[in-house]
LUMKE-797456 format. One record per residue (C-alpha): residue in three letters; x negated, y negated, z negated; residue number from 0. Coordinates in nm, 2 decimals, decimal comma. Example, Ala and Ser with C-alpha at 12.3 -4.5 7.8 and 13.67 -1.06 7.14 Angstrom:
REM residues 2
(ala (-1,23 0,45 -0,78) 0),
(ser (-1,37 0,11 -0,71) 1),
//
This chain:
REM residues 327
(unk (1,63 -9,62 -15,90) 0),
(unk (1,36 -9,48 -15,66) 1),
(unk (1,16 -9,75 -15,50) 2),
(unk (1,14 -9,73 -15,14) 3),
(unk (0,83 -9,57 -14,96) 4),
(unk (0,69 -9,77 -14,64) 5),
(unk (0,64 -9,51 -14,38) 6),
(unk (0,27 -9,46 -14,30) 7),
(unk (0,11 -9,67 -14,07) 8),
(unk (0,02 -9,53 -13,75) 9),
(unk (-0,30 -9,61 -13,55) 10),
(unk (-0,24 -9,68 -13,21) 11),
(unk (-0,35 -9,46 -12,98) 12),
(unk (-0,70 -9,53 -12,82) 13),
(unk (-0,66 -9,55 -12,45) 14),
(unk (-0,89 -9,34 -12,24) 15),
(unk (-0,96 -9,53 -11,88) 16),
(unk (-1,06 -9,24 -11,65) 17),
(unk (-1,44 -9,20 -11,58) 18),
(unk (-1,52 -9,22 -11,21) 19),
(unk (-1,76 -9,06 -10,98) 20),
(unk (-1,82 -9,11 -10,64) 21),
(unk (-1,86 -8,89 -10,39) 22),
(unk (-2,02 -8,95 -10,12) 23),
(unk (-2,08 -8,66 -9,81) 24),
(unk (-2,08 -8,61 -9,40) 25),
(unk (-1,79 -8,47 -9,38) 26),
(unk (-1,79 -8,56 -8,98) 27),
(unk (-2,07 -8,63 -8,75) 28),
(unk (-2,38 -8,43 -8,74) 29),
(unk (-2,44 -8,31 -9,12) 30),
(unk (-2,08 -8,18 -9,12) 31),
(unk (-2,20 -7,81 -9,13) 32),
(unk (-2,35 -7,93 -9,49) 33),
(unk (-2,15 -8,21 -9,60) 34),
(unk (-1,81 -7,99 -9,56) 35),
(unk (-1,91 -7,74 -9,80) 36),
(unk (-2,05 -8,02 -10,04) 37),
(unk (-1,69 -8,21 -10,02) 38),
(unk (-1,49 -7,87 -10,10) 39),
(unk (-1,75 -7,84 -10,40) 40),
(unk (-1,62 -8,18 -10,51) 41),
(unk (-1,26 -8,06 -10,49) 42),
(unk (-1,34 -7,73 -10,71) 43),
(unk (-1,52 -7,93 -10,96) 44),
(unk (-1,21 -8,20 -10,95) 45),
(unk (-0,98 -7,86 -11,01) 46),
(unk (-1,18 -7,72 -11,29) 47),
(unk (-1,25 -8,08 -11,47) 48),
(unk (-0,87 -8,12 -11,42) 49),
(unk (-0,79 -7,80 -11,56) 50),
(unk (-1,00 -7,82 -11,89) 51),
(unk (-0,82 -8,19 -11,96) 52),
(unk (-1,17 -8,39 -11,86) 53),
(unk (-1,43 -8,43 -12,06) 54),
(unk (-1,50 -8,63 -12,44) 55),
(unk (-1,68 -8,90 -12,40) 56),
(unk (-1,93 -9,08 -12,65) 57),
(unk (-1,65 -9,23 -12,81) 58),
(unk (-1,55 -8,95 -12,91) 59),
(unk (-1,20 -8,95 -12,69) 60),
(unk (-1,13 -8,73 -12,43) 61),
(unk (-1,13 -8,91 -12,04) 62),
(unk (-0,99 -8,77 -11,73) 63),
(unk (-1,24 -8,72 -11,47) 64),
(unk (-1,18 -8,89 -11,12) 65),
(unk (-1,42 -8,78 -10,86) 66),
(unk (-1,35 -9,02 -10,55) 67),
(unk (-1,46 -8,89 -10,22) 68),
(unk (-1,56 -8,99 -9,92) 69),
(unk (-1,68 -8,95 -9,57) 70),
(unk (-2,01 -9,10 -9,46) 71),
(unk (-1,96 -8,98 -9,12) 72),
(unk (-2,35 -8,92 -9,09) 73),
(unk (-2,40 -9,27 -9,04) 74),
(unk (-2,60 -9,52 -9,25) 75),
(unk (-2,39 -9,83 -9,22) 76),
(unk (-2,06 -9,63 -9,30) 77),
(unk (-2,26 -9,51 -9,62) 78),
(unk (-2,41 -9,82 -9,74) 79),
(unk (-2,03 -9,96 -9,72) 80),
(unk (-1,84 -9,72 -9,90) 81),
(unk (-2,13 -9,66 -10,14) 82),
(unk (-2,08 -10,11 -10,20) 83),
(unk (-1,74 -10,04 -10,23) 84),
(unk (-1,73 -9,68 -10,50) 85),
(unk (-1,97 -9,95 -10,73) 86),
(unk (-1,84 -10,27 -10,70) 87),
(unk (-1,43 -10,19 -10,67) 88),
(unk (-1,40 -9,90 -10,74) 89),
(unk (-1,64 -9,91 -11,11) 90),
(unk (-1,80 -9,56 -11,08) 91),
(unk (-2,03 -9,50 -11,36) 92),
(unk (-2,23 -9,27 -11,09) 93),
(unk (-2,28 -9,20 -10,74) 94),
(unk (-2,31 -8,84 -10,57) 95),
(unk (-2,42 -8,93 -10,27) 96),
(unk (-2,61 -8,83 -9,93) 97),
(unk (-2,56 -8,56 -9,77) 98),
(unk (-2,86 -8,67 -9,48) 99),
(unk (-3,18 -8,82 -9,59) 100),
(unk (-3,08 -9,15 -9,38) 101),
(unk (-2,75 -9,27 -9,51) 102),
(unk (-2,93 -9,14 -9,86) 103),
(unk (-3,19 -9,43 -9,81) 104),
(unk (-2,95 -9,62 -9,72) 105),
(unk (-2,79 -9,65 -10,03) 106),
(unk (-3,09 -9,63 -10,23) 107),
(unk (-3,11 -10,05 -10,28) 108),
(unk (-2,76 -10,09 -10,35) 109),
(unk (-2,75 -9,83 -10,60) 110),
(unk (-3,04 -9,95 -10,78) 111),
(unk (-2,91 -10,28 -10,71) 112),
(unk (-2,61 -10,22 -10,92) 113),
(unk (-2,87 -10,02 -11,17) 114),
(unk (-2,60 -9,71 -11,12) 115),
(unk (-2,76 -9,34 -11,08) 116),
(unk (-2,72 -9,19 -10,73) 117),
(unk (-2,78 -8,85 -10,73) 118),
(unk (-2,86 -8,77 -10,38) 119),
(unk (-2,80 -8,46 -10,16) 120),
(unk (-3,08 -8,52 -9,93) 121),
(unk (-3,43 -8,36 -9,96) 122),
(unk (-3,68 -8,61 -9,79) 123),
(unk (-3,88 -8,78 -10,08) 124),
(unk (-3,89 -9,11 -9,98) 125),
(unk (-3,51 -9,10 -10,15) 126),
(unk (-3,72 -9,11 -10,46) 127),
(unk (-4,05 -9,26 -10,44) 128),
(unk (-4,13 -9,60 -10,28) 129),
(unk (-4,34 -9,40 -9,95) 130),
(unk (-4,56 -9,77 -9,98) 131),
(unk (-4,60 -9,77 -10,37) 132),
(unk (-4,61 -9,43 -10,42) 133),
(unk (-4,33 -9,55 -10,71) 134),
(unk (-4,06 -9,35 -10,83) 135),
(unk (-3,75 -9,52 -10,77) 136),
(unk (-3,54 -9,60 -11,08) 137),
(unk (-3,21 -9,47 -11,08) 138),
(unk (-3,23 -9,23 -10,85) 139),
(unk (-3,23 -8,85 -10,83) 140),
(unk (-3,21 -8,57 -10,63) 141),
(unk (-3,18 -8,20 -10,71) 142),
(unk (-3,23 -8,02 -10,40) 143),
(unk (-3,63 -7,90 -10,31) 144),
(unk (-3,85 -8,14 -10,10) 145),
(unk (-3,99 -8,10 -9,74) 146),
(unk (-4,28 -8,04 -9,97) 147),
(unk (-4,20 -7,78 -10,06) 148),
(unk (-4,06 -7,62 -9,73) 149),
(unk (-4,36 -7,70 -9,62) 150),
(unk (-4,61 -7,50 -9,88) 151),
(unk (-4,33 -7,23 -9,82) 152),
(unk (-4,40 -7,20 -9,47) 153),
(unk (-4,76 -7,24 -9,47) 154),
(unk (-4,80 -6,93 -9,74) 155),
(unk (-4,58 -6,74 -9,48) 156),
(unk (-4,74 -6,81 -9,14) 157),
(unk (-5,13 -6,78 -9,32) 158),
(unk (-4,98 -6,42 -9,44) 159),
(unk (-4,90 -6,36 -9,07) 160),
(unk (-5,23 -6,49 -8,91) 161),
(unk (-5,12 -6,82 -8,80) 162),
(unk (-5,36 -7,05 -8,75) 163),
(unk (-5,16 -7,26 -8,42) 164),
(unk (-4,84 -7,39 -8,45) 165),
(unk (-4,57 -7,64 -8,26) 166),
(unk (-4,36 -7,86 -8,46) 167),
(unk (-4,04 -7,94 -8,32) 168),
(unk (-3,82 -8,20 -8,53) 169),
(unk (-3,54 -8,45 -8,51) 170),
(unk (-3,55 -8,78 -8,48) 171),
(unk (-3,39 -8,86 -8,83) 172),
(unk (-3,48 -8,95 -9,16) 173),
(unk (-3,54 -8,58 -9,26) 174),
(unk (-3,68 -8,45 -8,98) 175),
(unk (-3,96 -8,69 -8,94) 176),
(unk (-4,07 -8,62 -9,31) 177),
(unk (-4,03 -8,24 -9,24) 178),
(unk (-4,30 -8,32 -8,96) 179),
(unk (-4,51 -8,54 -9,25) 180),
(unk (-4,46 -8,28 -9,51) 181),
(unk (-4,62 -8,01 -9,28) 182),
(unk (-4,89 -8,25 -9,19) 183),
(unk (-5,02 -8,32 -9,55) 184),
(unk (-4,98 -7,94 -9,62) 185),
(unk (-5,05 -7,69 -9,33) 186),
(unk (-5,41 -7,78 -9,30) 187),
(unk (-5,52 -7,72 -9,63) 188),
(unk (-5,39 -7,36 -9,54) 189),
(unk (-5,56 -7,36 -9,25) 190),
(unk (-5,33 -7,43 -9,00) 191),
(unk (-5,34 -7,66 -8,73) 192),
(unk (-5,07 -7,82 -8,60) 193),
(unk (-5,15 -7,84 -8,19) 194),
(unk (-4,80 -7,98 -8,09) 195),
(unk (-4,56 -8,17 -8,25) 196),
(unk (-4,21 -8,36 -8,08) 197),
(unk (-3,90 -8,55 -8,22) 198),
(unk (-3,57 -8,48 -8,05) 199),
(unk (-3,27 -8,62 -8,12) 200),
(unk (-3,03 -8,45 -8,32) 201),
(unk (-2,75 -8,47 -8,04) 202),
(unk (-2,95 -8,33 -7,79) 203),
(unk (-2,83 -8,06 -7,61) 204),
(unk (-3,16 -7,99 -7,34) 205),
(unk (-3,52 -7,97 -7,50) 206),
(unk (-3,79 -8,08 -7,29) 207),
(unk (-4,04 -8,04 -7,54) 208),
(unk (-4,02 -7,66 -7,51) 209),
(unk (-4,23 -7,69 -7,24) 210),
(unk (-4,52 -7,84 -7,36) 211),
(unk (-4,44 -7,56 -7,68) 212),
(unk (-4,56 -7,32 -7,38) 213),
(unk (-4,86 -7,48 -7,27) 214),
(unk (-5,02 -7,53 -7,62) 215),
(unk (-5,07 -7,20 -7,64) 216),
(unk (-4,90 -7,21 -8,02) 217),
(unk (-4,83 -6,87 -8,22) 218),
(unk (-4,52 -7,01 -8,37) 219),
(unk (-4,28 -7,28 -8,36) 220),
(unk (-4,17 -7,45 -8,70) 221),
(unk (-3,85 -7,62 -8,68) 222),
(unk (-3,77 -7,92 -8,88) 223),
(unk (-3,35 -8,01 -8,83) 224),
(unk (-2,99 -7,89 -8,95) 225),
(unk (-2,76 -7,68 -8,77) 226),
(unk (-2,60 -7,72 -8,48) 227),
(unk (-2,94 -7,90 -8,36) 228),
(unk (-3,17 -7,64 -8,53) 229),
(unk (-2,99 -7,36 -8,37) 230),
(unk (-2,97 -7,51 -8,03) 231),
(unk (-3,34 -7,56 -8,05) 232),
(unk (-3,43 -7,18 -8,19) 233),
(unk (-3,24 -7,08 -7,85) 234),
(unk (-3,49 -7,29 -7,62) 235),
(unk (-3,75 -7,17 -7,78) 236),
(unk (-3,64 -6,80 -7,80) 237),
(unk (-3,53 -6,85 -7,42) 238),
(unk (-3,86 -6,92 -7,31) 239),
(unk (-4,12 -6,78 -7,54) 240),
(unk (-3,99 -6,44 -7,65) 241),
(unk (-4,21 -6,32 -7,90) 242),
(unk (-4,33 -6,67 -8,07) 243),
(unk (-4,25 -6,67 -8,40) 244),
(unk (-3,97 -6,91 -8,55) 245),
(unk (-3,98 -7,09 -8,86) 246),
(unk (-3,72 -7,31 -8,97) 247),
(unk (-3,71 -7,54 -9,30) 248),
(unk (-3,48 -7,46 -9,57) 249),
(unk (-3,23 -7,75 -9,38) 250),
(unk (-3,11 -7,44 -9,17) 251),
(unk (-3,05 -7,22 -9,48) 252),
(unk (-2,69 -7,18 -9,35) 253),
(unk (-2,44 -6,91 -9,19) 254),
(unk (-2,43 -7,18 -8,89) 255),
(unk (-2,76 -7,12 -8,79) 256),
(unk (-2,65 -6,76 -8,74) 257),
(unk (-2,34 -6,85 -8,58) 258),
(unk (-2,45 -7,09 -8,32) 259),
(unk (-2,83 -6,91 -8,25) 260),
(unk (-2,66 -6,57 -8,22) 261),
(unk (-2,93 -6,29 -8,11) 262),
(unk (-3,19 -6,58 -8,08) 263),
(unk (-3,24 -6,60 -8,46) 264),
(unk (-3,28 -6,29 -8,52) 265),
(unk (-3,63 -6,27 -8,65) 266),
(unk (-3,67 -6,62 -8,75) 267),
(unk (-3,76 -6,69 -9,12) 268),
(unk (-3,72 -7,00 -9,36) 269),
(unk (-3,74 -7,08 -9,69) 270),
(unk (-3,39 -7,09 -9,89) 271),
(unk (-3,25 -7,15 -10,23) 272),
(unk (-3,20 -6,79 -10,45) 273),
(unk (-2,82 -6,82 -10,41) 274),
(unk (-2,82 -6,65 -10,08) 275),
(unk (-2,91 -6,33 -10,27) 276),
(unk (-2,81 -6,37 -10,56) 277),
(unk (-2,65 -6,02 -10,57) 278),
(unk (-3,05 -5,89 -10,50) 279),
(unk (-3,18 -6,06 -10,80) 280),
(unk (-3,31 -5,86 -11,08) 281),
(unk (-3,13 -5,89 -11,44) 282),
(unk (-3,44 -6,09 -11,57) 283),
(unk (-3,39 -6,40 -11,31) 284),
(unk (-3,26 -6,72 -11,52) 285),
(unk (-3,05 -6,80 -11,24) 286),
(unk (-2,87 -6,46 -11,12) 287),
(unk (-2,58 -6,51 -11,33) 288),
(unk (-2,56 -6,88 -11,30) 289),
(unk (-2,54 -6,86 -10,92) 290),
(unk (-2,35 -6,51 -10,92) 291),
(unk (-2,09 -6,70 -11,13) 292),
(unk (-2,06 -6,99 -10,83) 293),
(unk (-2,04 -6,82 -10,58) 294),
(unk (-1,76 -6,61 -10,72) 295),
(unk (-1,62 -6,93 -10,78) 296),
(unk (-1,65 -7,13 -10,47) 297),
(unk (-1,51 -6,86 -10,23) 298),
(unk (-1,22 -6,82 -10,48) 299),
(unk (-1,16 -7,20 -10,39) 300),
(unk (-1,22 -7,15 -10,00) 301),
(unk (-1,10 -6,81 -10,00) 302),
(unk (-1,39 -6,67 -9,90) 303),
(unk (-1,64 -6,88 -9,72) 304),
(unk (-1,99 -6,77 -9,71) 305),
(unk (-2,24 -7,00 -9,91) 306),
(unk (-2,54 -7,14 -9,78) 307),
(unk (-2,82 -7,33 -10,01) 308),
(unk (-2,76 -7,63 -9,88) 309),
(unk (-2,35 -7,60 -9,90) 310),
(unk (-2,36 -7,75 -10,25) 311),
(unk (-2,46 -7,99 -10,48) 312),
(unk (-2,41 -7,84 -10,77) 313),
(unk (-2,55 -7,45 -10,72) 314),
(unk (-2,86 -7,69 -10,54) 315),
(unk (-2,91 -7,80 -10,91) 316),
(unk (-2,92 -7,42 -11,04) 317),
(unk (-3,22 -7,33 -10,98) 318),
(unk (-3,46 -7,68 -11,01) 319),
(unk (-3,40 -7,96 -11,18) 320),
(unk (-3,29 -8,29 -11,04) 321),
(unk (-3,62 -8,49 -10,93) 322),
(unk (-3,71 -8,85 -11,01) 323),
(unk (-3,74 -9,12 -11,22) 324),
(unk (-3,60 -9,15 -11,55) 325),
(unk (-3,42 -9,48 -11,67) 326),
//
């Protein structure tokens, strides 16, 4: 008589609880032209994390990827709530957040707070480094360039040129006022004296300021904002100084600077990410491929809408790596 053979135990199956991100972007308000393109970025990567099954995690099981997102509406109180509420009820294990230096900052404390890693959007440094301590901020990160660098860009461009007088024209945000502080600490030691310089606010629609741009007797006008503002303001300043020179920061890297300037920024210049010509790039570049390869993929996804440096976080995070502290 045969003796009866147990069937083999089975192990019961680990269970995998999704791993969360939050989003965080302007989808409406002012920052919309950027934090649109940034929130269909967050849907493609959702698809293509979908799609592959998620990722394995260091446990060795495989975990669906959630990325949760939401609208800021390029206000700092809306962020700081939905940023309490991603951490605290929603458990994401990181935030991608900030479209706009302001509601960026805004989230800073509860981020580190929480000790969760907020990767901003954002570009004004104070996002990362304590502006009183000159500390980097733990936690937090940011892989888009600095108004630092904007800043050296533009200086090495208008000393080419012989610039030595220029007008700065910013708005009265977050990251405009540190595109006016990043030009102070580095336009002088090119040279360059700043003879004029203004806040507006970004909903202005009428720019007194471009009168005192006349009477400074400036060779070019550096503008610190984000479309629509920056555009409205290029078209004051076009309006009534024809042949000044106009210099944005790499904020206005983006087809709706184009679209709401029209004629009036033709000629202007401004510092952007490699992306926009990828196609120009020679083989050798580290990054042609890399960005070639998203921008294939992100007008797949939106059926062909142009890209812009500042239209997403990840091809931001192509060509530098993120900045700040390490935990």
């Amino acid at each position: 008589m045969r003796p009866l053979r147990r069937p083999p135990l089975r192990r019961p199956r680990r269970s995998a609880p999704p791993i969360k991100i939050g989003f965080i972007a302007s989808i409406t308000g002012p920052g919309a032209s950027l934090g649109i393109p940034e929130r269909n970025v967050a849907q493609m990567v959702q698809e293509q994390l979908k799609a592959q099954g998620g990722i394995e995690g260091p446990d060795g099981v495989r975990h669906e990827v959630q990325i949760l997102i939401f609208d800021d509406e390029s206000k700092t109180d809306t962020a700081a709530t939905v940023a309490r509420r991603l951490i605290e009820q929603e458990g994401v294990v990181v935030l991608v957040a900030g479209t706009l230096s302001g509601p960026s900052l805004a989230m800073v404390p509860i981020a580190t707070e929480a000790k969760v890693p907020m990767i901003s959007m954002a570009s004004a440094r104070s996002i990362i480094e304590d502006p009183e301590t000159k500390k980097m901020r733990e936690w937090i990160f940011k892989p888009v360039p600095e108004n630092l660098h904007s800043a050296q860009m533009q200086a090495d461009y208008l000393k080419a040129v012989g610039v030595t007088k220029v007008c700065h024209l910013y708005e009265n945000t977050a990251y405009g006022k540190d595109t006016f502080a990043s030009a102070q600490a580095i336009f002088p030691q090119a040279g360059i004296e700043i003879v004029y310089g203004d806040a507006f606010e970004r909903t202005a629609t009428e720019f007194p300021q471009v009168e005192k741009v006349k009477a400074s007797g400036c060779q070019a006008v550096v503008i610190g904002s984000i479309p629509p503002a920056s555009a409205l303001v290029n078209v004051a300043v076009r309006d009534a100084l024809p042949e000044v020179r106009i210099v944005h920061g790499h904020g206005s890297c983006s087809p709706d600077l184009i679209k709401n300037a029209g004629a009036a920024a033709e000629g202007t210049v401004m510092p952007c990410g490699k992306i926009l010509v990828a196609d120009q790039l020679p083989d050798t570049d580290p990054v042609k491929q890399l960005n070639l390869d998203f921008v294939k993929a992100y007008q797949d996804f939106t059926k062909g809408e142009p890209i812009s440096t500042l239209r997403t976080w990840r091809a931001c995070a192509t060509s530098q790596a993120p900045t700040g502290s390490s935990t």
